[in-house]
C-alpha positions as CSV (number, residue, x, y, z in Angstrom):
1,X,-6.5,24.2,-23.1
2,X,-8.3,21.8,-21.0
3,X,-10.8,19.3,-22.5
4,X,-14.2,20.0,-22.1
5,X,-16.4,17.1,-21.3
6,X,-19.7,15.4,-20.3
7,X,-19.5,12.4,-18.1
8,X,-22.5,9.7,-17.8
9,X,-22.4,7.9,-14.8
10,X,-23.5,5.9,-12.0
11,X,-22.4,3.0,-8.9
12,X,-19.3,3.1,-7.8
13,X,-17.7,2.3,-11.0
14,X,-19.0,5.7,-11.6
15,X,-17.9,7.5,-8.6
16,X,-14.3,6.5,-8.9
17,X,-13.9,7.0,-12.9
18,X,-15.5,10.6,-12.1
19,X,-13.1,11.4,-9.3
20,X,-9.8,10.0,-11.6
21,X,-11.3,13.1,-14.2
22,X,-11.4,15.6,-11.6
23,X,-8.0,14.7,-10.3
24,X,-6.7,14.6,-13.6
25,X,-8.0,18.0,-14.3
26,X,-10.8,17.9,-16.8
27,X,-13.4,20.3,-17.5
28,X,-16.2,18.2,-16.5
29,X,-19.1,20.7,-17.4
30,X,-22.0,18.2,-16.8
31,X,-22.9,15.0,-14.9
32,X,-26.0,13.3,-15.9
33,X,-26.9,10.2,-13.2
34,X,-30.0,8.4,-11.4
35,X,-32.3,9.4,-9.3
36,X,-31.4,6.6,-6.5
37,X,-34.7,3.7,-6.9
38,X,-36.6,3.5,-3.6
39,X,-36.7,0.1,-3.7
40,X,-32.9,-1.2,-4.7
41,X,-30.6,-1.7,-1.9
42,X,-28.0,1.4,-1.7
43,X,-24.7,-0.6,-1.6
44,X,-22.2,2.1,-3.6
45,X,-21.1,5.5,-3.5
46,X,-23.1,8.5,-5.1
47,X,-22.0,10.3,-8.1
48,X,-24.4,13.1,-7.9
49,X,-22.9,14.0,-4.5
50,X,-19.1,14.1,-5.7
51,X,-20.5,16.0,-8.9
52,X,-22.1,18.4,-6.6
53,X,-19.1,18.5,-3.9
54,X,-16.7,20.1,-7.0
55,X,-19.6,22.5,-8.5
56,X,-20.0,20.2,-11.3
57,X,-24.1,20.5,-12.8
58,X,-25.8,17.3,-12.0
59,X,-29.1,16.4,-14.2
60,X,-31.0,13.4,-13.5
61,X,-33.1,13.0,-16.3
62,X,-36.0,9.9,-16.8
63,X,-34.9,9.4,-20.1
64,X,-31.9,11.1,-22.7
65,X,-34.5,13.2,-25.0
66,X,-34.4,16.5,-27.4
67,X,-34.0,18.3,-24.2
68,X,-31.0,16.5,-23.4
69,X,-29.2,16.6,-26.6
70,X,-30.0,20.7,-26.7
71,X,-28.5,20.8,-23.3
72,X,-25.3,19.3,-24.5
73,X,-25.3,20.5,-28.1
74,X,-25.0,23.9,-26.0
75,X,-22.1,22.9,-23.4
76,X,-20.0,21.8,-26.6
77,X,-17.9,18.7,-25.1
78,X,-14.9,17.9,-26.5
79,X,-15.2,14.0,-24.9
80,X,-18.4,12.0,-23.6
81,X,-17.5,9.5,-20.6
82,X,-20.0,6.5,-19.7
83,X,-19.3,4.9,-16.5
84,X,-22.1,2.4,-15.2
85,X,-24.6,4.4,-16.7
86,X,-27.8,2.2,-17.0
87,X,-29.4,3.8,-20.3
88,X,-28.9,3.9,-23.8
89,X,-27.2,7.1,-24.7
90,X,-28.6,7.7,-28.4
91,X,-26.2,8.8,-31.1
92,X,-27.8,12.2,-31.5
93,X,-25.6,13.2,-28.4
94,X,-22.5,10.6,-28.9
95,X,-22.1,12.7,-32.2
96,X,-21.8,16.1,-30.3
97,X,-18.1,14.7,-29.1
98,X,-15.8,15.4,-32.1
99,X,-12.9,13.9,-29.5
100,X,-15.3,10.6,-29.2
101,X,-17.4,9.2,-26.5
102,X,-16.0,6.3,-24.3
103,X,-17.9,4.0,-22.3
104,X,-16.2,1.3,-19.3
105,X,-18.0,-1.8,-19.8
106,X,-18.1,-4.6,-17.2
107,X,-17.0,-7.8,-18.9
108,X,-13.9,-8.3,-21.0
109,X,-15.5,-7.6,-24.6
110,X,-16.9,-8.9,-27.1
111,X,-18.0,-11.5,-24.2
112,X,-20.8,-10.5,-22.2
113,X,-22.2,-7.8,-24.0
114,X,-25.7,-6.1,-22.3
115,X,-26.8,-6.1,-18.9
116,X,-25.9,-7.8,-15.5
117,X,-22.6,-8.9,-16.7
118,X,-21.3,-9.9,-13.4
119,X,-24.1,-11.5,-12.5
120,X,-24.2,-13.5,-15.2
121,X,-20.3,-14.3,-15.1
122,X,-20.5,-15.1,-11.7
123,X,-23.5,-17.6,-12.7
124,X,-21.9,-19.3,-15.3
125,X,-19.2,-20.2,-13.3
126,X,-16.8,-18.1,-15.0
127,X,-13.2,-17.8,-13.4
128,X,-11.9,-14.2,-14.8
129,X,-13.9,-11.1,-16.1
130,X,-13.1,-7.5,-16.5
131,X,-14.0,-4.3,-17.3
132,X,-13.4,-2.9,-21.1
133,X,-12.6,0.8,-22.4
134,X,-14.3,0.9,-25.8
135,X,-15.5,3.8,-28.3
136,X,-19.4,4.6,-28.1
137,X,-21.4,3.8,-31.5
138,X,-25.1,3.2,-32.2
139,X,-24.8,-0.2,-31.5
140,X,-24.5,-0.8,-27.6
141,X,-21.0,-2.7,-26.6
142,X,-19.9,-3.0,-29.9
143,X,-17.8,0.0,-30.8
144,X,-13.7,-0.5,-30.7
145,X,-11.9,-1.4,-27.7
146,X,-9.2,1.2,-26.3
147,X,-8.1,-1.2,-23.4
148,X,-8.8,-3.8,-21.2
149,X,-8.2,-4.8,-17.0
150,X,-9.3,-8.5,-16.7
151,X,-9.7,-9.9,-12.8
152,X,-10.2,-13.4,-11.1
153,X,-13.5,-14.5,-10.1
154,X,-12.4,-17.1,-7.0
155,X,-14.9,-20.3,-6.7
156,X,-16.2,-18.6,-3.9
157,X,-17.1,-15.3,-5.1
158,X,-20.3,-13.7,-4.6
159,X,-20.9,-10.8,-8.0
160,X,-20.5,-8.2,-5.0
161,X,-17.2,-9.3,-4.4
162,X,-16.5,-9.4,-8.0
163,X,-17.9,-5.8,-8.8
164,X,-15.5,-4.4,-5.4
165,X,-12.6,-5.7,-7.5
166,X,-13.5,-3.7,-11.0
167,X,-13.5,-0.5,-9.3
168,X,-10.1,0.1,-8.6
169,X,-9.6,-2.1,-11.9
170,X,-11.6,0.5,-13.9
171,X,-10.0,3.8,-12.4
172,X,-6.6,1.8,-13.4
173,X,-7.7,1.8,-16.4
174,X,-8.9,4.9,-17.1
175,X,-5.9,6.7,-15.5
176,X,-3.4,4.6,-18.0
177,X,-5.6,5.2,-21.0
178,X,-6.8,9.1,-21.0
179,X,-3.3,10.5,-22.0
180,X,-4.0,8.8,-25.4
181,X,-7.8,9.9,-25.2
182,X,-6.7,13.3,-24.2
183,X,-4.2,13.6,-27.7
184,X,-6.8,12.2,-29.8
185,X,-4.8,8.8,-30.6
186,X,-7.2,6.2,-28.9
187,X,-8.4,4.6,-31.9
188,X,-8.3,1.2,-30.5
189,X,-8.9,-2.1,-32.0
190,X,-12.2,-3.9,-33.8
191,X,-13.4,-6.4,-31.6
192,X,-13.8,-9.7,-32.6
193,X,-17.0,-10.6,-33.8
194,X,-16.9,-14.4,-33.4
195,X,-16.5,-14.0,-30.1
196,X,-19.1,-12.2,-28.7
197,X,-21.7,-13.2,-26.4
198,X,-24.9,-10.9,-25.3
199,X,-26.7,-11.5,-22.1
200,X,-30.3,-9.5,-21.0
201,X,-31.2,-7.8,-18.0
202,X,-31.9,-9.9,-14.8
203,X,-35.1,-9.5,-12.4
204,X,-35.6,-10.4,-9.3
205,X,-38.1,-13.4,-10.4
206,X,-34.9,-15.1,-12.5
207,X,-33.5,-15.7,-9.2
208,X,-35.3,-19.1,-8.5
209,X,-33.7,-22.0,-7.5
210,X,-34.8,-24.8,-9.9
211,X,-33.7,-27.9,-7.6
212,X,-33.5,-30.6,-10.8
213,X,-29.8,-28.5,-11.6
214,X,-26.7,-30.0,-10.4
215,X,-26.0,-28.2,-6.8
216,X,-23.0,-26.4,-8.5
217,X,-25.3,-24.2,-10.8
218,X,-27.8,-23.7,-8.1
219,X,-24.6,-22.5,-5.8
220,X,-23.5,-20.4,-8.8
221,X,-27.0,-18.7,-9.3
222,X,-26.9,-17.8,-5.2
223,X,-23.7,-16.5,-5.2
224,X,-24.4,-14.4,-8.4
225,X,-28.0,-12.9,-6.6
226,X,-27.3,-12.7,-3.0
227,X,-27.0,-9.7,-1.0
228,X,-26.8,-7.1,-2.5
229,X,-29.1,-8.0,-5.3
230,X,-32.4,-9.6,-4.7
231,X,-31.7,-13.1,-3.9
232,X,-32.5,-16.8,-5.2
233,X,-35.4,-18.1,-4.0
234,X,-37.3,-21.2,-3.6
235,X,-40.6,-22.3,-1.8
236,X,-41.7,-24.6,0.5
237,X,-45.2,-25.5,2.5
238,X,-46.5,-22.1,0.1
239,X,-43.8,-20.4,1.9
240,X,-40.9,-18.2,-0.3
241,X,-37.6,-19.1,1.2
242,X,-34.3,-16.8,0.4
243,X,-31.4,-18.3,-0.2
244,X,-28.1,-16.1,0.8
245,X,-25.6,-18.9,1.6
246,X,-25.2,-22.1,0.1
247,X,-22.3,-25.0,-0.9
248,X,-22.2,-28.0,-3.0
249,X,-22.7,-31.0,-0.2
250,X,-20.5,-33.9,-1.0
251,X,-22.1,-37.3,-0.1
252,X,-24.7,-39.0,-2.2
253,X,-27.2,-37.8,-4.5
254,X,-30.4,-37.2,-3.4
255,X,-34.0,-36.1,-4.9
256,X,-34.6,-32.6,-6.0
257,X,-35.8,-30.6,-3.7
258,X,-36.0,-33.2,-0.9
259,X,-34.5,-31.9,2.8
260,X,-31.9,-34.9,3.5
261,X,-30.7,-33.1,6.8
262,X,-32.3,-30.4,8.6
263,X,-28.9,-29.3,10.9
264,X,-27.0,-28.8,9.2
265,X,-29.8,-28.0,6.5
266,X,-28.8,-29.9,3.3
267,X,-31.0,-30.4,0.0
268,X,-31.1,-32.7,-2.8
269,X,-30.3,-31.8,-6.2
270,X,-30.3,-32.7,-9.8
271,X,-26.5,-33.5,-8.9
272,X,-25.6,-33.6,-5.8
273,X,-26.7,-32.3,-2.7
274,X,-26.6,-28.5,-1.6
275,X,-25.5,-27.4,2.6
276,X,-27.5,-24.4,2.8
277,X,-25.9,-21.7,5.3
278,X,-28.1,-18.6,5.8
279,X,-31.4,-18.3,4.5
280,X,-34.6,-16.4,5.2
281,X,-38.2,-17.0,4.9
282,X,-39.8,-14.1,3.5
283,X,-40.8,-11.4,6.2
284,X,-38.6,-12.6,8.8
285,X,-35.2,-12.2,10.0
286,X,-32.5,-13.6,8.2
287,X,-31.3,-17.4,10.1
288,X,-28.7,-20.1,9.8
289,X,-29.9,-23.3,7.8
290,X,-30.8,-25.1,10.5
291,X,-32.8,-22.7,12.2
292,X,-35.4,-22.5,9.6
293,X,-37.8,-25.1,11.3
294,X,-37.4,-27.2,8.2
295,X,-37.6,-31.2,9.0
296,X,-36.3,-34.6,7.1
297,X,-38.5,-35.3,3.9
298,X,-39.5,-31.4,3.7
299,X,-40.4,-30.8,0.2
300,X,-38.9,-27.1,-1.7
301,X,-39.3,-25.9,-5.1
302,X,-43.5,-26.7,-4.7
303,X,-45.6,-23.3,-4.6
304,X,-45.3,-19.9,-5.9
305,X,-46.1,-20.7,-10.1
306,X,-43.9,-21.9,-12.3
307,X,-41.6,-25.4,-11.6
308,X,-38.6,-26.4,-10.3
């Protein structure tokens, strides 16, 4: 008899982990997603679509209430699936799984438990993060891990590049691990406490560039928000100025914030000097550097609120 189940799910994480089910031949009676946000810039594949494309119900809910847990309290899952699925899922439905609930996390756990885990992996500088198969409990990330898929982060990575390599790593994953959810036998393996690490969600305002950092953090925190995510930022002449593209500049340090070349376009740091590539003042066309209009001496980082 084929196991019933309900699969959370979202991205493209959640598209592919969805797809390995159906191929695999599960009874997926219910998807729950997102409605897709207006203002967020569509770079993955939609689940609701491939739910809909094999006659699976799709719900989009605001928020996982009474009316949710009825709902699945009726459909009777055997197993609960969480793929990239941006809200808490409260215990009230976890428990309605008597084969368990599994979530794919994207970080190699217990580090980088919470939100924006690539982001803030790509940000720190890390070189290698992940994506973790763990059992669902009341307390978000914590529950034991079933398996793991670590990947390199390159120097040069931007977090787009490092979320295009945890989908395949994910779907790996999952296909290698559901014969032992399936037969009941995932238990997994406590996760190590003094080892774990929690970061919060990011907004678009945590993406400015604070020019008294060395140039390798302020080239970390572009790489980590550019395109697709909302971008680092910085200001100049009252102006906000976009960063997409950037590199640590060898040659001399220089003052914060001070334009030491304007083609190419190269800024001091707290550290260092940063060689800015592409760039874009707000409500114009994305440029190179150097064809920002932006002259020796220019001073960034001044305007907006806040310091830098």
């Amino acid at each position: 008899m084929k196991k019933k189940c309900v699969i959370f799910a979202y991205s493209s994480i959640g598209y592919e982990c969805l797809e390995e089910l159906i191929v695999q031949g599960l009874d997926a009676a219910a998807v729950f997603t997102h409605e897709d946000d207006p203002g967020e810039e569509k770079w993955f594949r939609s689940v609701g679509e491939l739910a809909e494309k094999n006659r699976i119900p799709v719900r989009t809910p605001g928020k996982l209430g009474d009316a949710e847990t009825q709902q699945i309290r009726e459909i009777r899952p055997d197993i609960i699936f969480s793929f990239s699925y941006r809200k808490i899922i409260p215990v009230s439905i976890l428990d309605l799984a008597p084969s368990g609930a599994f979530n794919i996390h994207c970080a190699l756990l217990p580090r980088y438990r919470g939100r924006a885990c690539v982001n803030w992996a790509v940000l720190n500088g890390e070189s290698e993060t992940g994506v973790t198969l763990h059992h669902m409990t009341a307390r978000v990330d914590e529950g034991r891990i079933v398996d793991r898929e670590a990947v390199p982060i390159n120097p040069d990575d931007t977090a787009y590049d490092v979320f295009e390599k945890l989908i395949p790593a994910a779907r790996k994953m999952l296909r290698r691990s559901l014969p032992s959810i399936l037969a009941g036998t995932a238990r997994g393996y406590e996760q190590d406490e003094s080892g774990a690490t929690y970061f919060g969600r990011r907004r678009p305002e945590d993406g400015r560039i604070h020019w008294r950092k060395p140039a390798r953090e302020i080239y970390n925190l572009v790489r980590a928000v550019t395109h697709p995510f909302p971008g680092a930022f910085t200001f100049s002449g009252g102006r906000k100025l976009f960063v997409w593209d950037a590199r640590p500049h060898d040659g001399e340090a220089n003052v914060p914030g001070i334009v030491v070349s304007s083609s190419p376009l190269i800024v001091g740091t707290g550290a260092g000097s940063l060689k800015i590539g592409r760039a874009q003042w707000e409500g114009e066309a994305e440029s190179g550097g150097d064809e920002l209009g932006l002259p020796e001496g220019a001073v960034l980082g001044k305007g907006g609120g806040g310091t830098s």
